[in-house]
C-alpha positions, 0 to 999 in steps of 0.5 A: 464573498462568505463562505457557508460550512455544511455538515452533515452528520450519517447514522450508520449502524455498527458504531464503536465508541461514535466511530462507524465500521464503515468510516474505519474501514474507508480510513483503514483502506486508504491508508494500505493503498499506498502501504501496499504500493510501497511494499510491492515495490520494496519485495520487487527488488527480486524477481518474482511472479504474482503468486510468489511475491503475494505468499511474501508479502503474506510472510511480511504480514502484509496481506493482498488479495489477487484482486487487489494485487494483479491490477496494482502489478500491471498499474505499476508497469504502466508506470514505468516502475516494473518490467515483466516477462513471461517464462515457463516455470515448473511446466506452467507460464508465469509472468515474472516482475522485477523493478525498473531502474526507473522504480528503483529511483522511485523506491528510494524517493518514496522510502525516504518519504515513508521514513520522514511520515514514520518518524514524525508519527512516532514523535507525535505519538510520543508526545501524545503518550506522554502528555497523558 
């Protein structure tokens, strides 16, 4: 049976050199969702609460906004990949994340992925600048 191929073709404003904001930041987007999974699970290797975690990651340059971070905290949890405790800290309650040891089996898998991924972009990127 043929197959049919549709394009379709959008005219949006706010084009870079033929390049919408829009498709840029849909990409740019999905490619942080994952970074951002990667780098909660690499700075909960300590003990942290939601606000002191965000402010390192902040320092690491990897920026979160709460409304993105406290839903991937609990997604994680759900997961099996973090445990948490509520404490009382400086006369307020916080609720302190740490790796499980089931997240640290899959912080190792997904380091070693990431390595694998970085070092194959950076051959190709090499390449490409080299060939130019």
């Amino acid at each position: 049976m043929p197959h049919t191929l549709c394009v379709t073709h959008y005219a949006r404003r706010g084009r870079v050199s033929g390049v919408s904001d829009e498709l840029f930041e849909s990409l740019r987007l999905e490619l942080r969702r994952g970074s951002l999974s990667l780098a909660v699970l690499a700075r909960l290797r300590v003990e942290r609460y939601g606000y002191s975690l965000r402010t390192a990651l902040a320092g690491d340059g990897v920026e979160m906004e709460e409304s993105t971070l406290y839903p991937l905290l609990r997604r994680l949890e759900g997961q099996g990949l973090l445990t948490s405790e509520w404490r009382e800290e400086e006369k307020r309650r916080k609720r302190f994340y740490r790796l499980s040891p089931a997240g640290e089996v899959m912080l190792a898998r997904l380091l070693a992925e990431w390595r694998g991924i970085s070092a194959s972009l950076d051959r190709i990127f090499t390449e490409e600048e080299g060939a130019r």
